[in-house]
PDB file of N, CA, C and O in Angstrom:
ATOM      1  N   UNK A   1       9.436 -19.148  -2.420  1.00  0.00           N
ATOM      2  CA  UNK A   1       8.461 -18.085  -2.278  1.00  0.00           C
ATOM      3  C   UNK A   1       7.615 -18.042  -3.551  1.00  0.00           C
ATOM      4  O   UNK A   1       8.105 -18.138  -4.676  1.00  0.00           O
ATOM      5  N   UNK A   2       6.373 -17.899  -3.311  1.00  0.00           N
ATOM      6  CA  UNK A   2       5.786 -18.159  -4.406  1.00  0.00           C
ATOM      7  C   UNK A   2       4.850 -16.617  -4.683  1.00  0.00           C
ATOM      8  O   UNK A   2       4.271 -16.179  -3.689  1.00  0.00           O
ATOM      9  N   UNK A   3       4.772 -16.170  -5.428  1.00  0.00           N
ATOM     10  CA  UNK A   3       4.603 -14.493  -5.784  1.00  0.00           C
ATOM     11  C   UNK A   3       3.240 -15.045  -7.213  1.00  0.00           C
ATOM     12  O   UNK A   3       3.116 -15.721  -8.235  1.00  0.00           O
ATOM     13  N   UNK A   4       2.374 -13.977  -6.097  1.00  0.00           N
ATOM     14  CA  UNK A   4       0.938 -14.219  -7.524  1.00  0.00           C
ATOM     15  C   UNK A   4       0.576 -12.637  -7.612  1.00  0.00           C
ATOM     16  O   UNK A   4       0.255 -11.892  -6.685  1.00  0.00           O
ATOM     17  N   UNK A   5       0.728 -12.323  -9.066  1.00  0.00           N
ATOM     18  CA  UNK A   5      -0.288 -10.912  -9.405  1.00  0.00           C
ATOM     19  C   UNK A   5      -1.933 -10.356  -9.545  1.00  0.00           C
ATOM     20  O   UNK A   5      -2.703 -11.016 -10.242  1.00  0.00           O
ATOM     21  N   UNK A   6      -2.340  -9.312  -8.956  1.00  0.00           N
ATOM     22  CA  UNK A   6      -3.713  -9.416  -8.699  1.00  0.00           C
ATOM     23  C   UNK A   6      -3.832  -8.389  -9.188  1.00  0.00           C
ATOM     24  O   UNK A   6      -3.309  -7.515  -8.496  1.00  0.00           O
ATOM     25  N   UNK A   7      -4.534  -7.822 -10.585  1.00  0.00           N
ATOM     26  CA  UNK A   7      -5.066  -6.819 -11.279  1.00  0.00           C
ATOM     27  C   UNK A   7      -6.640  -6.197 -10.519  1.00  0.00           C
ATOM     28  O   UNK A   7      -7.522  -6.964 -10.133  1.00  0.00           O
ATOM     29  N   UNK A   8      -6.741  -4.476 -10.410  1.00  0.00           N
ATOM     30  CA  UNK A   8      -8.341  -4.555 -10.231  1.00  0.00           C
ATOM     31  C   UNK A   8      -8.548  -3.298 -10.993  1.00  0.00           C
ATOM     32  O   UNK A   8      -7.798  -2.417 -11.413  1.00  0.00           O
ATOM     33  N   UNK A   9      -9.992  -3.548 -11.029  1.00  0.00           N
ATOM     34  CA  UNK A   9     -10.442  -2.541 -12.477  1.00  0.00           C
ATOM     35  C   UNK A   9     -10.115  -0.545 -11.998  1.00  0.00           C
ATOM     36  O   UNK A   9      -9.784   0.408 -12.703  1.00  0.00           O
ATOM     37  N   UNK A  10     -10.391  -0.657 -10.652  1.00  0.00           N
ATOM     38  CA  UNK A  10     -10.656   0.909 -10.012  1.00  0.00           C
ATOM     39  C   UNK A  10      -9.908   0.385  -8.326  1.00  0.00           C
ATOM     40  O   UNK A  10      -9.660  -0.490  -7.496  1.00  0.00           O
ATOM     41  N   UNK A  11      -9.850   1.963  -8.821  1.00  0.00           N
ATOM     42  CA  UNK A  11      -9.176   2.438  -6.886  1.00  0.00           C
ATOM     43  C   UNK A  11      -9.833   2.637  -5.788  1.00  0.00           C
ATOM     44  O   UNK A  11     -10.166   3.813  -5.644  1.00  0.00           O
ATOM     45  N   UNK A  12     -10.045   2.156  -5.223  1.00  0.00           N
ATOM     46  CA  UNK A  12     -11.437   2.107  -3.966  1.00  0.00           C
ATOM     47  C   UNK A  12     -11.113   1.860  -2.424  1.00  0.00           C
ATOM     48  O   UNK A  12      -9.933   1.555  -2.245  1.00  0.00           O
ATOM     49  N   UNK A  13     -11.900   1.922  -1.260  1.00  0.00           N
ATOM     50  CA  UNK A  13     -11.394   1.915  -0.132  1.00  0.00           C
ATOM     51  C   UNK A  13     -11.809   0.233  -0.119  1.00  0.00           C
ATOM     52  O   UNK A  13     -11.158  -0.566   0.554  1.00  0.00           O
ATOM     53  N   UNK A  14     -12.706  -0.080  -0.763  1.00  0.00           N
ATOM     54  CA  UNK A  14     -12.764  -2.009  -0.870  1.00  0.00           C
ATOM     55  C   UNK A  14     -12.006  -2.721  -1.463  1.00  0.00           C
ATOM     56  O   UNK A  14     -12.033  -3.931  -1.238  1.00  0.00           O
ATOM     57  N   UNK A  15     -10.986  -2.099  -2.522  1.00  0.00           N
ATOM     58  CA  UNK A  15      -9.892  -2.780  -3.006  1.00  0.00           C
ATOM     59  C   UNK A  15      -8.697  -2.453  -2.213  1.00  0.00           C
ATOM     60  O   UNK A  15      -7.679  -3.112  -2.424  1.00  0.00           O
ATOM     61  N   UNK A  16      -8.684  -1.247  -1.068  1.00  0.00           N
ATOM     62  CA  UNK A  16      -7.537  -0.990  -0.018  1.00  0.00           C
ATOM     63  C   UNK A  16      -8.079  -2.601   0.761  1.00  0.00           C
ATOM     64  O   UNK A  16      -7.297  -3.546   0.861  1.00  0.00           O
ATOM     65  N   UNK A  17      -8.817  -2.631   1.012  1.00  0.00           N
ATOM     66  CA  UNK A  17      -9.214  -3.370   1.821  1.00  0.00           C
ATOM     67  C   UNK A  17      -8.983  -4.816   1.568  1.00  0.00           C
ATOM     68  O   UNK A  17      -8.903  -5.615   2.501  1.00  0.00           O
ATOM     69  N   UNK A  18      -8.842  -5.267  -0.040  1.00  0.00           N
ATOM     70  CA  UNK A  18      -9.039  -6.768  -0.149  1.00  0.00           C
ATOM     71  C   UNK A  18      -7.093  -6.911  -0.668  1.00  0.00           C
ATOM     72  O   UNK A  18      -6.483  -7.920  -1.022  1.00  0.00           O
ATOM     73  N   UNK A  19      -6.687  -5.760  -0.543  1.00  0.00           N
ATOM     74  CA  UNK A  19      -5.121  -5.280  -1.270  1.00  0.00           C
ATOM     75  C   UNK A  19      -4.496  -6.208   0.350  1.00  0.00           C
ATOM     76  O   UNK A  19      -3.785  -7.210   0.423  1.00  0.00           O
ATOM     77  N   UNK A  20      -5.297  -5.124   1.787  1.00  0.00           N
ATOM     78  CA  UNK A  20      -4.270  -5.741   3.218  1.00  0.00           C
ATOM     79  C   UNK A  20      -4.825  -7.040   3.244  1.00  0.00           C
ATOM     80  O   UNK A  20      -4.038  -7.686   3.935  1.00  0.00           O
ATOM     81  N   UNK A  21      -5.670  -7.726   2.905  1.00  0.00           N
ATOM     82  CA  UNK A  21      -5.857  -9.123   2.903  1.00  0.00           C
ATOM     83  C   UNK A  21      -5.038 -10.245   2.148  1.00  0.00           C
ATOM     84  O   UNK A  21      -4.685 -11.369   2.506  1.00  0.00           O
ATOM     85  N   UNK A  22      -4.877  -9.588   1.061  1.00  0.00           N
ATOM     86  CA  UNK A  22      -3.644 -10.513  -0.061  1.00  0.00           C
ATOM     87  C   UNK A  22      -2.302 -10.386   0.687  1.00  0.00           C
ATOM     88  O   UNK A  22      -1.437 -11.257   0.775  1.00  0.00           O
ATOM     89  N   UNK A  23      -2.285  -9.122   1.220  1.00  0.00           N
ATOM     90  CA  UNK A  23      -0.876  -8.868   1.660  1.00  0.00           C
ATOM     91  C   UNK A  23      -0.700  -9.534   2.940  1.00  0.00           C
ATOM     92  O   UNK A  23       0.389 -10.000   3.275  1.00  0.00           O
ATOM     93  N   UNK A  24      -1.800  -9.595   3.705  1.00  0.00           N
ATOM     94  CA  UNK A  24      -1.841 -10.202   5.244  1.00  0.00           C
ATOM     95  C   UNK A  24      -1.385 -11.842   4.909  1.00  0.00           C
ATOM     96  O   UNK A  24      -0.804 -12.574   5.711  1.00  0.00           O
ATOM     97  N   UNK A  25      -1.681 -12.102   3.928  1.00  0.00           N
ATOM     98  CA  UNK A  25      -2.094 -13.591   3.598  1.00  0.00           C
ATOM     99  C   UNK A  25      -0.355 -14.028   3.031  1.00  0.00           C
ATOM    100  O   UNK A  25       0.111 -15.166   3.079  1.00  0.00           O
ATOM    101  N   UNK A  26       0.279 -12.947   2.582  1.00  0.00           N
ATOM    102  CA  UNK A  26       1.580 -13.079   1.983  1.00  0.00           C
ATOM    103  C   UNK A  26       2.584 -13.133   2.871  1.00  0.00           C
ATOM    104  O   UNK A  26       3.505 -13.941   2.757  1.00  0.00           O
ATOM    105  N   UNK A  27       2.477 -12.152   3.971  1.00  0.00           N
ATOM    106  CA  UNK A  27       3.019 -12.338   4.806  1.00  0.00           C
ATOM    107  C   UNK A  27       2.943 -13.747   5.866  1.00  0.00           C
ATOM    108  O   UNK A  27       3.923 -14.264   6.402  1.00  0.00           O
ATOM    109  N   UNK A  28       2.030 -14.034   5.953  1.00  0.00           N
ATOM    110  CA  UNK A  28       1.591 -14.872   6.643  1.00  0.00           C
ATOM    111  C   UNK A  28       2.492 -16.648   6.449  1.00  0.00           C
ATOM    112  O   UNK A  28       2.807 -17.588   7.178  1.00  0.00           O
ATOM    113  N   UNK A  29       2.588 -16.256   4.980  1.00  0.00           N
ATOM    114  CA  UNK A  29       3.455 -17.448   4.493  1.00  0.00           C
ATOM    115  C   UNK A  29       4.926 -16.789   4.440  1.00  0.00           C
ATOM    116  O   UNK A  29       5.865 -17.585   4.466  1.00  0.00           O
ATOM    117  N   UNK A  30       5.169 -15.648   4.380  1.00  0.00           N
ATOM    118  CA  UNK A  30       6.341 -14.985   4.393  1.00  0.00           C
ATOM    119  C   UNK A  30       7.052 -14.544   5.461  1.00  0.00           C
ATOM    120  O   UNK A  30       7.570 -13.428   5.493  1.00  0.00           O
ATOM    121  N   UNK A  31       7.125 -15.466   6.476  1.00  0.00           N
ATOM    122  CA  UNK A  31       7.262 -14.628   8.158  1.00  0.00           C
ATOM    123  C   UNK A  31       8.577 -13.598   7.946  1.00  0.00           C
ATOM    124  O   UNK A  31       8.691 -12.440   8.349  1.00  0.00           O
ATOM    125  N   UNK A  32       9.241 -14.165   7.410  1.00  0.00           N
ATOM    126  CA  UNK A  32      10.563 -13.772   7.068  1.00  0.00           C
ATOM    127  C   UNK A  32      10.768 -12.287   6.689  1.00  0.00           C
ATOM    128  O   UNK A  32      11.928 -11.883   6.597  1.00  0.00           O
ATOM    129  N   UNK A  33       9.593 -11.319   6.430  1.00  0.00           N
ATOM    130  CA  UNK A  33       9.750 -10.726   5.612  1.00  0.00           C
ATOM    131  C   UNK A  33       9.388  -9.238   6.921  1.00  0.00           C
ATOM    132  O   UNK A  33       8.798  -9.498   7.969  1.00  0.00           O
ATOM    133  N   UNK A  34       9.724  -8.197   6.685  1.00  0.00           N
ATOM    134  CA  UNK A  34      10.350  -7.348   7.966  1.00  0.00           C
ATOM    135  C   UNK A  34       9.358  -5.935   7.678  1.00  0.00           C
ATOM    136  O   UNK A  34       8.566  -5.364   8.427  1.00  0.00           O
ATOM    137  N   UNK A  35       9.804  -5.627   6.151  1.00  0.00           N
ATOM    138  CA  UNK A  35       9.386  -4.267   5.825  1.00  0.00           C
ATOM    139  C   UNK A  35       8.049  -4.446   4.595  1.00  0.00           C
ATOM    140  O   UNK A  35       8.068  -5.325   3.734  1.00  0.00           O
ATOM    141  N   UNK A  36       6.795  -3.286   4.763  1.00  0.00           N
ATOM    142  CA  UNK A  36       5.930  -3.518   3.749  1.00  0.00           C
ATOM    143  C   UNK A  36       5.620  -1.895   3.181  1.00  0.00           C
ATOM    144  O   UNK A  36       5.099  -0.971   3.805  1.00  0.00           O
ATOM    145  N   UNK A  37       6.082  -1.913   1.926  1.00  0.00           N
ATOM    146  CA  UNK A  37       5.978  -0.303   1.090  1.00  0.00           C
ATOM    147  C   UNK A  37       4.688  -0.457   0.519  1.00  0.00           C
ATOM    148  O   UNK A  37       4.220  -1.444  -0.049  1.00  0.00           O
ATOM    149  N   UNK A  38       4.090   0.837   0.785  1.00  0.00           N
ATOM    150  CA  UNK A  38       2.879   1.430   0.394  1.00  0.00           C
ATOM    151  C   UNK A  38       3.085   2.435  -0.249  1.00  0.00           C
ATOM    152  O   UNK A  38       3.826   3.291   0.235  1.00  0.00           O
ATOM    153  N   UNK A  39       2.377   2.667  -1.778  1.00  0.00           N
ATOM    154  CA  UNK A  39       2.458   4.069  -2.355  1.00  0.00           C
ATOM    155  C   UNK A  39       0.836   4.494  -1.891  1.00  0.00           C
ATOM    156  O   UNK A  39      -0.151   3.758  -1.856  1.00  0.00           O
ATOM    157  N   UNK A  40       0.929   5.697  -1.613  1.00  0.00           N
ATOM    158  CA  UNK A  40      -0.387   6.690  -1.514  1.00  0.00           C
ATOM    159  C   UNK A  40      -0.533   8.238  -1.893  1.00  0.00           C
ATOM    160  O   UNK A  40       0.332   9.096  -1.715  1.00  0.00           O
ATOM    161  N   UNK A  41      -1.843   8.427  -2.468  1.00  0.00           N
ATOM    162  CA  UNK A  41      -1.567   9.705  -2.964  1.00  0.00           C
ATOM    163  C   UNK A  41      -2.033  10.746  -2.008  1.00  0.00           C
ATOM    164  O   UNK A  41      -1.584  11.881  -1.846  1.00  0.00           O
ATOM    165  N   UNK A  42      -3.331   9.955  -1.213  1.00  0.00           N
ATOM    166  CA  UNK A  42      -3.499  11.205   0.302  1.00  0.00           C
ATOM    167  C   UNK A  42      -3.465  10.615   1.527  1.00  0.00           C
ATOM    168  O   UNK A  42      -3.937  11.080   2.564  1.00  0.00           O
ATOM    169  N   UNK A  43      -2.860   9.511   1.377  1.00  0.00           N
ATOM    170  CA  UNK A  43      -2.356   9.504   2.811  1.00  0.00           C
ATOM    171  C   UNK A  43      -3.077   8.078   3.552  1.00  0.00           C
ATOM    172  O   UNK A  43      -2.308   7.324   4.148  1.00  0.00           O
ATOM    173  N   UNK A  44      -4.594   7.724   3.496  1.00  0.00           N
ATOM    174  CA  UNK A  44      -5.512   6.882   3.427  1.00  0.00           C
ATOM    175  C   UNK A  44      -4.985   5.412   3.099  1.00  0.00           C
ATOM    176  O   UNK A  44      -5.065   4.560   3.983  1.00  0.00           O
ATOM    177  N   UNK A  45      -4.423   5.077   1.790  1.00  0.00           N
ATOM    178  CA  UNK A  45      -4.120   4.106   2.330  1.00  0.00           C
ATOM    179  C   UNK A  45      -2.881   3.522   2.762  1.00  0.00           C
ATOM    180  O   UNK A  45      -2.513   2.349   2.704  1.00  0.00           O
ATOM    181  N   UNK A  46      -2.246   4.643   3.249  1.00  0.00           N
ATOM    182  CA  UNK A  46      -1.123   4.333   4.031  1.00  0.00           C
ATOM    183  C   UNK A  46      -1.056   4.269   5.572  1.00  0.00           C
ATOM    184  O   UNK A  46      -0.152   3.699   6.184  1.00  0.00           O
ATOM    185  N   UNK A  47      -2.077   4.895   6.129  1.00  0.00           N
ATOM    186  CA  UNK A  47      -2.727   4.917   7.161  1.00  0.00           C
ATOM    187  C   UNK A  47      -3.441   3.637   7.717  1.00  0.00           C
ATOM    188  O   UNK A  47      -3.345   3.208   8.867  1.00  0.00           O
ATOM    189  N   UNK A  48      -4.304   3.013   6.510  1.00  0.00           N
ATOM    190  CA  UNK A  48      -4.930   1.513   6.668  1.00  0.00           C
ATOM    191  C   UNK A  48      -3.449   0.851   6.881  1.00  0.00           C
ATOM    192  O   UNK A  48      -3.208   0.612   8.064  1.00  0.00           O
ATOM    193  N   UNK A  49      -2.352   0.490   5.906  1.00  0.00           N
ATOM    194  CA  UNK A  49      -1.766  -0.494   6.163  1.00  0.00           C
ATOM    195  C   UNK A  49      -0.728   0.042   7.143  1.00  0.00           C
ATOM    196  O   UNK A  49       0.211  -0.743   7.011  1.00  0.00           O
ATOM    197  N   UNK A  50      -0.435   0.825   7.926  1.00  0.00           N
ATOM    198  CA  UNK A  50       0.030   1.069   9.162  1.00  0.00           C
ATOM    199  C   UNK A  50      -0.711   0.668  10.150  1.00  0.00           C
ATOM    200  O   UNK A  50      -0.219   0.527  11.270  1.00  0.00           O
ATOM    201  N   UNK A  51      -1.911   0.439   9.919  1.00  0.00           N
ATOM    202  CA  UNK A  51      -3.214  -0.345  11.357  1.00  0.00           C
ATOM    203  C   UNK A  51      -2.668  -1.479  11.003  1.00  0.00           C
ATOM    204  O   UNK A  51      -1.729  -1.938  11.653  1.00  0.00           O
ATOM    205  N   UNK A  52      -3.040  -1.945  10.199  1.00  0.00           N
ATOM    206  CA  UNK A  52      -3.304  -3.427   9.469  1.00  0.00           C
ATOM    207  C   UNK A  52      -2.075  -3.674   9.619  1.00  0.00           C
ATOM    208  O   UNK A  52      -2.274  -4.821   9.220  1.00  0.00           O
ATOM    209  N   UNK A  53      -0.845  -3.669   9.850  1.00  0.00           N
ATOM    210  CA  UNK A  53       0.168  -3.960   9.718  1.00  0.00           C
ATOM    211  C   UNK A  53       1.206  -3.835  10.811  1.00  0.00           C
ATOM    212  O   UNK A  53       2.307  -4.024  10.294  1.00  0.00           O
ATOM    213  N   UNK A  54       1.301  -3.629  11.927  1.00  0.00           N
ATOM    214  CA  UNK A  54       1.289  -3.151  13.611  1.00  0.00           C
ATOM    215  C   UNK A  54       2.958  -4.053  13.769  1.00  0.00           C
ATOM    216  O   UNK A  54       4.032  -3.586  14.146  1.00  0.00           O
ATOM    217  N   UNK A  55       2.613  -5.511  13.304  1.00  0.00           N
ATOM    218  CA  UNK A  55       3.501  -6.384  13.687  1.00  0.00           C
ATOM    219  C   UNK A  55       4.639  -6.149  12.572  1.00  0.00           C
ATOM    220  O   UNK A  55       5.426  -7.094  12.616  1.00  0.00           O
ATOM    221  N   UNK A  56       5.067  -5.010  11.381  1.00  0.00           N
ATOM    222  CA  UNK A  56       5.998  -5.391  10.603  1.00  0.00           C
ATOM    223  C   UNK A  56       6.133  -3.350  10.500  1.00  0.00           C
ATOM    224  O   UNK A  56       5.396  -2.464  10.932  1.00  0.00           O
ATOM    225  N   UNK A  57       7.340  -3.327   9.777  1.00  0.00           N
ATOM    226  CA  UNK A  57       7.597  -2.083   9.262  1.00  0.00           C
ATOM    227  C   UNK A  57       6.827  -1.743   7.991  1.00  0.00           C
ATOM    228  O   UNK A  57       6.635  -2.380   6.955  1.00  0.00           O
ATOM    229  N   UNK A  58       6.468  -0.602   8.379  1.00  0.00           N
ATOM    230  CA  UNK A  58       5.650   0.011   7.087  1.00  0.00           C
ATOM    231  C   UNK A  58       6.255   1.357   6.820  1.00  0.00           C
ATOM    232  O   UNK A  58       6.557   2.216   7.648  1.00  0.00           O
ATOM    233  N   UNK A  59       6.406   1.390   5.220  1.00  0.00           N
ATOM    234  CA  UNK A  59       7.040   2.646   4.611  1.00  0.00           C
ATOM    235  C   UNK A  59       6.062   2.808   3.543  1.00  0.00           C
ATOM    236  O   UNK A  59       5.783   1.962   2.694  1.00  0.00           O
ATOM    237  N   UNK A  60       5.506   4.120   3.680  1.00  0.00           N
ATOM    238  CA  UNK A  60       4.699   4.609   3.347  1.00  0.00           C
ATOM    239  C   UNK A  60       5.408   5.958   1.846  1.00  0.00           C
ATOM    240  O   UNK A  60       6.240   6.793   2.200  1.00  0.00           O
ATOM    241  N   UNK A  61       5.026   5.937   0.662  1.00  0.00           N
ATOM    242  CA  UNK A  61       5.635   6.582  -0.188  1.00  0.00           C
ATOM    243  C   UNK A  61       4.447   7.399  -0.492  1.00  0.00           C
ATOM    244  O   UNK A  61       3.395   7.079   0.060  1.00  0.00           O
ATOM    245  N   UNK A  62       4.465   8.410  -1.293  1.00  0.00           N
ATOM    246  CA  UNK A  62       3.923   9.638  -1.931  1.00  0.00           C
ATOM    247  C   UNK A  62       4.575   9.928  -3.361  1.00  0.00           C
ATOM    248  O   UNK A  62       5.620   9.440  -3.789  1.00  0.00           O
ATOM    249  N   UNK A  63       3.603  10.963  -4.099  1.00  0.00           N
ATOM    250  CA  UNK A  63       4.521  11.241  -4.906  1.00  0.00           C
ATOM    251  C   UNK A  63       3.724  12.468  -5.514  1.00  0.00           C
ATOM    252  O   UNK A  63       2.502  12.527  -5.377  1.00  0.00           O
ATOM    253  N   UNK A  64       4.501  13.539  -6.252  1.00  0.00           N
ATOM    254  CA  UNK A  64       3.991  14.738  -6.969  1.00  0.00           C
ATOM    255  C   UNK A  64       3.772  13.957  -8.136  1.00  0.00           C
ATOM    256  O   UNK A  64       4.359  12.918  -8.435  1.00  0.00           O
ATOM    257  N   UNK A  65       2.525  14.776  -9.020  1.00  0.00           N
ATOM    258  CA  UNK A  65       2.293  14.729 -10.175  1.00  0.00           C
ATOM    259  C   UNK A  65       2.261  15.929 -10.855  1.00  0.00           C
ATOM    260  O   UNK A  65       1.888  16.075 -12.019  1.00  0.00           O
ATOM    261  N   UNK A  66       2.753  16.983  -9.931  1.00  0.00           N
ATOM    262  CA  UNK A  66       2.702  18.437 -11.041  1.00  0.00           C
ATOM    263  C   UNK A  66       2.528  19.097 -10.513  1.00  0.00           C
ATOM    264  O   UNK A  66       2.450  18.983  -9.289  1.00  0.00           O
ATOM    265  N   UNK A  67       2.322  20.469 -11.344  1.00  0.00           N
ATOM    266  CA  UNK A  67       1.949  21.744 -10.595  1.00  0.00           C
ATOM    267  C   UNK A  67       0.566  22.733 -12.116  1.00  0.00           C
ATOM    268  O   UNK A  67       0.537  23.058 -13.303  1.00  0.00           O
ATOM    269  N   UNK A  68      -0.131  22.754 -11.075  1.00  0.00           N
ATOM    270  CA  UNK A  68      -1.445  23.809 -12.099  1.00  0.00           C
ATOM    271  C   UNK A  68      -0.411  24.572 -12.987  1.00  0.00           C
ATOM    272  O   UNK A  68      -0.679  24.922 -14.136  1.00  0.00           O
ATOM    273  N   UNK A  69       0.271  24.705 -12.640  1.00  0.00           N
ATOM    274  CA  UNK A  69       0.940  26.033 -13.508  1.00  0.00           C
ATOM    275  C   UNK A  69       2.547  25.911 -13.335  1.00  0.00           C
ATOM    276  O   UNK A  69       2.687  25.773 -12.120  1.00  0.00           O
ATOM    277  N   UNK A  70       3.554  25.895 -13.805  1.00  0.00           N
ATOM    278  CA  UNK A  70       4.929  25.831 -13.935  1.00  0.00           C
ATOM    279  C   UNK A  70       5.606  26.474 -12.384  1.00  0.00           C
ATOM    280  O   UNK A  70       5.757  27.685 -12.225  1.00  0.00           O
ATOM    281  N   UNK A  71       5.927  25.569 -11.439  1.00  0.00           N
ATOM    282  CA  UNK A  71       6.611  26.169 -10.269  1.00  0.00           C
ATOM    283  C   UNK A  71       5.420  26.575  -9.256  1.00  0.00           C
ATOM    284  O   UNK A  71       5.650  26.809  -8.070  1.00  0.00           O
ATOM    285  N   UNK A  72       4.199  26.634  -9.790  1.00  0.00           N
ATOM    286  CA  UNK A  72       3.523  26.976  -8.500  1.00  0.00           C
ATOM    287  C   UNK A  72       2.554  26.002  -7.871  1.00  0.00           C
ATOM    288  O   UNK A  72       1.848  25.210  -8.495  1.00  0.00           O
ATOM    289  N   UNK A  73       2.601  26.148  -6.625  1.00  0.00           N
ATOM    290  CA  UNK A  73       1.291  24.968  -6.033  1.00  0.00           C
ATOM    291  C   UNK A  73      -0.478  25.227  -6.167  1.00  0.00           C
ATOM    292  O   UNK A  73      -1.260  24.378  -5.740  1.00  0.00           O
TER     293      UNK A  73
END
C-alpha cells in the first residue's frame, strides 16, 4: 500500500472536492478497504463524502471547540 500526503493552504468546498478525488483514487487502488472517517465541523463535508462514497462505510466525526463563556452554549 502505498500512502502519499497532500497539504492545502485553506479550507474550501474545492479542496472538499479535490480531498473525495484523492480519496476516490485511494480507494480505488485500495479495494480492500471497507470504512472512510471524515472529520467536519458543520456537517458539509461529511455530507459530500457520504454521496461520494455510497459504495463503502462512512463515519463521519465532529468535534467541540468551546463554549463563549464557561459551561454555556
Amino acid at each position: 500500500m502505498k500512502i502519499e500526503t497532500f497539504h492545502f493552504d485553506e479550507a474550501s468546498r474545492e479542496v472538499t472536492d479535490q480531498v473525495i478525488s484523492l480519496v476516490r483514487k485511494f480507494l480505488d487502488d485500495n479495494s480492500e478497504i471497507e470504512y472512510v472517517v471524515v472529520a467536519t465541523t458543520e456537517g458539509a463535508t461529511g455530507v459530500a463524502f457520504a454521496h461520494a462514497f455510497k459504495d463503502r462505510k462512512v463515519i463521519v466525526v465532529s468535534h467541540q471547540t468551546g463554549f463563549a463563556k464557561p459551561n454555556e452554549n
